[in-house]
C-alpha positions, 0 to 999 in steps of 0.5 A: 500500500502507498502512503503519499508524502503529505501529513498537512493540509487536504489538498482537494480540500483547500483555499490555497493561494499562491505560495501553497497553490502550486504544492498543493496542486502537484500532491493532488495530481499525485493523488488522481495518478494513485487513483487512476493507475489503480494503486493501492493507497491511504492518504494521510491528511494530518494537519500541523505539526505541533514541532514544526508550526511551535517552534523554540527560539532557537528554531525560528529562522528570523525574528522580525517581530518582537517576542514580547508580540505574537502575530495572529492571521485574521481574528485568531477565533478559526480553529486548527488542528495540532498533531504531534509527530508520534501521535500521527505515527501512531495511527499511520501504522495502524491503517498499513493493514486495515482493509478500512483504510485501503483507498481512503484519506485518515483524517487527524483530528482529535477533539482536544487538539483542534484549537484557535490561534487565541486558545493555543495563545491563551494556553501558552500564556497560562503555562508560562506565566507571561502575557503577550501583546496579540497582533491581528494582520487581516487577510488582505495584509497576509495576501499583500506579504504573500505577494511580496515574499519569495519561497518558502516565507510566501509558501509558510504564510499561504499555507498558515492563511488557508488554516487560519484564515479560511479554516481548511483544517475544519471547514468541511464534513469527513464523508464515509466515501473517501475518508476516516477520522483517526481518533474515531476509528482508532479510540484505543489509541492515548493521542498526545494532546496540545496540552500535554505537549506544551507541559513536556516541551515547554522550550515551544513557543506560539511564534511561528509568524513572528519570522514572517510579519514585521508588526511595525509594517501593519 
Protein backbone atom coordinates (compact mmCIF):
# COMPACT_ATOMS: atom_id res chain seq x y z
CA UNK A 1 0.00 0.00 0.00
CA UNK A 2 1.33 3.53 -0.70
CA UNK A 3 1.37 6.39 1.86
CA UNK A 4 1.94 9.88 -0.45
CA UNK A 5 4.24 12.31 1.06
CA UNK A 6 1.57 14.80 2.53
CA UNK A 7 0.50 14.90 6.53
CA UNK A 8 -0.68 18.55 6.21
CA UNK A 9 -3.49 20.17 4.85
CA UNK A 10 -6.30 18.19 2.36
CA UNK A 11 -5.01 19.07 -0.87
CA UNK A 12 -8.56 18.52 -2.53
CA UNK A 13 -9.90 20.36 0.05
CA UNK A 14 -8.45 23.79 0.31
CA UNK A 15 -8.24 27.70 -0.22
CA UNK A 16 -4.97 27.63 -1.19
CA UNK A 17 -3.03 30.84 -2.88
CA UNK A 18 -0.20 31.25 -4.49
CA UNK A 19 2.81 30.19 -2.25
CA UNK A 20 0.72 26.99 -1.18
CA UNK A 21 -1.33 26.66 -4.79
CA UNK A 22 1.41 25.33 -6.78
CA UNK A 23 2.46 22.31 -3.89
CA UNK A 24 -0.83 21.61 -3.37
CA UNK A 25 -1.88 21.05 -6.82
CA UNK A 26 1.23 18.78 -7.59
CA UNK A 27 0.49 16.25 -4.39
CA UNK A 28 -3.37 16.22 -5.96
CA UNK A 29 -2.05 15.16 -9.18
CA UNK A 30 -0.22 12.96 -7.05
CA UNK A 31 -3.49 11.74 -5.84
CA UNK A 32 -5.57 11.40 -9.35
CA UNK A 33 -2.38 9.23 -10.62
CA UNK A 34 -2.90 6.65 -7.48
CA UNK A 35 -6.44 6.56 -8.19
CA UNK A 36 -6.15 6.35 -11.96
CA UNK A 37 -3.14 3.63 -12.01
CA UNK A 38 -5.26 1.71 -9.65
CA UNK A 39 -2.51 1.78 -6.53
CA UNK A 40 -3.38 0.76 -3.54
CA UNK A 41 -3.41 3.69 -1.34
CA UNK A 42 -4.08 5.57 2.17
CA UNK A 43 -3.70 9.14 2.08
CA UNK A 44 -2.95 10.84 5.49
CA UNK A 45 -4.37 14.16 5.88
CA UNK A 46 -2.53 15.47 9.35
CA UNK A 47 -2.85 18.67 9.57
CA UNK A 48 0.03 20.94 11.84
CA UNK A 49 2.66 19.60 13.12
CA UNK A 50 2.98 20.73 16.62
CA UNK A 51 7.25 20.79 16.06
CA UNK A 52 7.09 22.45 13.22
CA UNK A 53 4.24 25.39 13.49
CA UNK A 54 5.56 25.54 17.73
CA UNK A 55 8.89 26.47 17.10
CA UNK A 56 11.78 27.02 20.26
CA UNK A 57 13.62 30.13 19.81
CA UNK A 58 16.38 28.68 18.90
CA UNK A 59 14.45 27.23 15.99
CA UNK A 60 12.97 30.42 14.28
CA UNK A 61 14.81 31.10 11.10
CA UNK A 62 14.50 35.15 11.79
CA UNK A 63 12.51 37.11 14.07
CA UNK A 64 11.05 40.10 12.67
CA UNK A 65 8.70 40.66 15.17
CA UNK A 66 9.48 41.10 18.87
CA UNK A 67 8.76 38.04 21.36
CA UNK A 68 7.17 40.48 23.71
CA UNK A 69 4.42 40.25 20.20
CA UNK A 70 2.99 37.28 18.58
CA UNK A 71 1.41 37.60 15.06
CA UNK A 72 -2.14 36.04 14.71
CA UNK A 73 -3.58 35.84 10.98
CA UNK A 74 -7.25 37.09 10.66
CA UNK A 75 -9.11 37.41 14.38
CA UNK A 76 -7.26 34.09 15.85
CA UNK A 77 -11.02 32.56 16.53
CA UNK A 78 -10.75 29.93 13.31
CA UNK A 79 -9.90 26.55 14.64
CA UNK A 80 -6.82 24.45 13.62
CA UNK A 81 -5.66 21.48 14.42
CA UNK A 82 -2.11 20.46 16.40
CA UNK A 83 -0.98 16.99 15.99
CA UNK A 84 2.34 15.68 17.34
CA UNK A 85 4.56 13.87 15.41
CA UNK A 86 4.38 10.24 17.36
CA UNK A 87 0.66 10.77 17.68
CA UNK A 88 0.40 10.84 13.56
CA UNK A 89 2.83 7.91 13.64
CA UNK A 90 0.99 6.03 15.94
CA UNK A 91 -2.32 5.98 13.89
CA UNK A 92 -0.19 5.81 10.33
CA UNK A 93 0.82 2.47 11.46
CA UNK A 94 -2.44 1.17 12.36
CA UNK A 95 -4.02 1.89 8.93
CA UNK A 96 -0.99 -0.23 6.84
CA UNK A 97 -3.05 -3.36 7.05
CA UNK A 98 -6.59 -2.34 7.97
CA UNK A 99 -8.84 -3.06 4.85
CA UNK A 100 -10.75 0.07 6.01
CA UNK A 101 -8.44 2.39 5.43
CA UNK A 102 -7.35 0.98 1.66
CA UNK A 103 -8.10 3.65 -0.93
CA UNK A 104 -9.08 6.07 1.50
CA UNK A 105 -7.97 9.91 3.22
CA UNK A 106 -7.40 9.04 7.56
CA UNK A 107 -8.05 12.42 8.90
CA UNK A 108 -6.32 13.55 12.09
CA UNK A 109 -8.41 15.23 14.09
CA UNK A 110 -8.54 14.54 17.61
CA UNK A 111 -11.10 16.82 19.58
CA UNK A 112 -8.64 18.22 22.10
CA UNK A 113 -6.23 19.25 19.58
CA UNK A 114 -8.24 21.36 17.41
CA UNK A 115 -7.87 24.99 18.79
CA UNK A 116 -7.86 28.58 17.72
CA UNK A 117 -4.65 30.75 17.38
CA UNK A 118 -6.00 32.99 20.60
CA UNK A 119 -6.79 29.50 22.54
CA UNK A 120 -3.35 27.90 21.56
CA UNK A 121 -2.13 31.76 22.53
CA UNK A 122 -4.05 31.74 25.63
CA UNK A 123 -2.70 28.23 26.66
CA UNK A 124 0.90 29.27 26.45
CA UNK A 125 0.11 32.06 28.49
CA UNK A 126 -1.27 30.03 31.19
CA UNK A 127 1.86 27.79 31.19
CA UNK A 128 4.40 30.18 31.50
CA UNK A 129 3.02 32.80 33.28
CA UNK A 130 3.61 35.56 30.70
CA UNK A 131 1.34 37.88 28.68
CA UNK A 132 1.86 38.71 25.09
CA UNK A 133 0.69 41.61 23.29
CA UNK A 134 -1.56 39.94 20.39
CA UNK A 135 -1.20 41.41 16.87
CA UNK A 136 -4.09 40.81 14.35
CA UNK A 137 -2.97 41.06 10.28
CA UNK A 138 -6.13 40.88 8.12
CA UNK A 139 -6.11 38.53 5.29
CA UNK A 140 -5.51 41.43 2.85
CA UNK A 141 -2.48 42.35 4.85
CA UNK A 142 -1.31 38.47 4.59
CA UNK A 143 -2.11 38.24 0.81
CA UNK A 144 -0.03 41.56 0.46
CA UNK A 145 3.08 39.72 2.20
CA UNK A 146 2.32 36.83 0.21
CA UNK A 147 2.65 38.89 -2.87
CA UNK A 148 5.65 40.35 -1.91
CA UNK A 149 7.65 37.49 -0.12
CA UNK A 150 9.82 34.94 -2.29
CA UNK A 151 9.90 30.95 -1.19
CA UNK A 152 9.40 29.49 1.49
CA UNK A 153 8.40 32.88 3.74
CA UNK A 154 5.48 33.20 0.64
CA UNK A 155 4.74 29.33 0.83
CA UNK A 156 4.51 29.28 5.13
CA UNK A 157 2.24 32.44 5.05
CA UNK A 158 -0.05 30.78 2.42
CA UNK A 159 -0.29 27.59 3.96
CA UNK A 160 -0.90 29.16 7.54
CA UNK A 161 -3.55 31.66 5.86
CA UNK A 162 -5.67 28.63 4.47
CA UNK A 163 -5.75 27.16 8.31
CA UNK A 164 -6.13 30.24 9.87
CA UNK A 165 -7.83 32.42 8.00
CA UNK A 166 -10.29 30.14 5.60
CA UNK A 167 -10.35 27.46 8.06
CA UNK A 168 -9.11 24.31 5.67
CA UNK A 169 -8.30 22.08 8.69
CA UNK A 170 -12.01 22.32 9.57
CA UNK A 171 -14.35 23.66 7.22
CA UNK A 172 -15.84 20.65 5.78
CA UNK A 173 -17.59 17.23 6.60
CA UNK A 174 -15.48 13.79 6.55
CA UNK A 175 -17.81 11.87 4.49
CA UNK A 176 -17.54 8.00 4.69
CA UNK A 177 -16.86 7.52 0.79
CA UNK A 178 -13.46 8.99 0.51
CA UNK A 179 -12.49 9.06 4.48
CA UNK A 180 -11.60 8.41 8.15
CA UNK A 181 -11.47 10.14 11.45
CA UNK A 182 -8.30 8.54 13.24
CA UNK A 183 -9.06 9.36 16.81
CA UNK A 184 -12.91 7.92 15.84
CA UNK A 185 -11.59 4.68 14.05
CA UNK A 186 -8.80 4.07 16.37
CA UNK A 187 -10.43 5.09 20.00
CA UNK A 188 -7.78 2.58 21.99
CA UNK A 189 -5.13 4.82 20.62
CA UNK A 190 -3.59 7.61 24.03
CA UNK A 191 -3.02 10.58 21.45
CA UNK A 192 -0.51 13.35 22.96
CA UNK A 193 -2.56 16.27 23.29
CA UNK A 194 -1.69 20.15 22.68
CA UNK A 195 -1.62 20.34 26.39
CA UNK A 196 0.11 17.55 27.48
CA UNK A 197 2.78 18.72 24.62
CA UNK A 198 3.39 22.21 25.77
CA UNK A 199 3.92 20.64 29.65
CA UNK A 200 6.72 18.44 28.10
CA UNK A 201 8.13 20.65 25.91
CA UNK A 202 7.90 23.93 27.30
CA UNK A 203 11.18 25.43 25.45
CA UNK A 204 7.98 25.60 22.34
CA UNK A 205 6.56 28.75 21.81
CA UNK A 206 3.37 30.28 19.56
CA UNK A 207 5.80 32.09 17.49
CA UNK A 208 5.71 30.55 14.13
CA UNK A 209 4.69 34.06 12.35
CA UNK A 210 6.94 36.48 14.01
CA UNK A 211 9.68 35.06 11.46
CA UNK A 212 7.28 36.06 8.93
CA UNK A 213 5.48 39.69 9.86
CA UNK A 214 7.36 42.61 10.97
CA UNK A 215 4.28 44.19 13.11
CA UNK A 216 5.90 47.63 12.66
CA UNK A 217 4.58 47.09 8.68
CA UNK A 218 0.94 46.65 9.67
Amino acid sequence: RFFPSEFGNDVDRNHAVDGAKTLFETKAKIRRALEAEGIPYTIVVANFLTRHFLPTRPELRAIVTPLETVIILGDGNTKAIFNTEEGIATFTIRTVDDPRTLNKILYIRPPSNILSYNELVSLWEKKTGKTLERVYVSEEQVLKHIQESSYPINMGLAICLAAYVKGDHINYEIEPSFGLEASELYPDIKYPTVDEFLDENNDRTPFYLNQFIACDNE
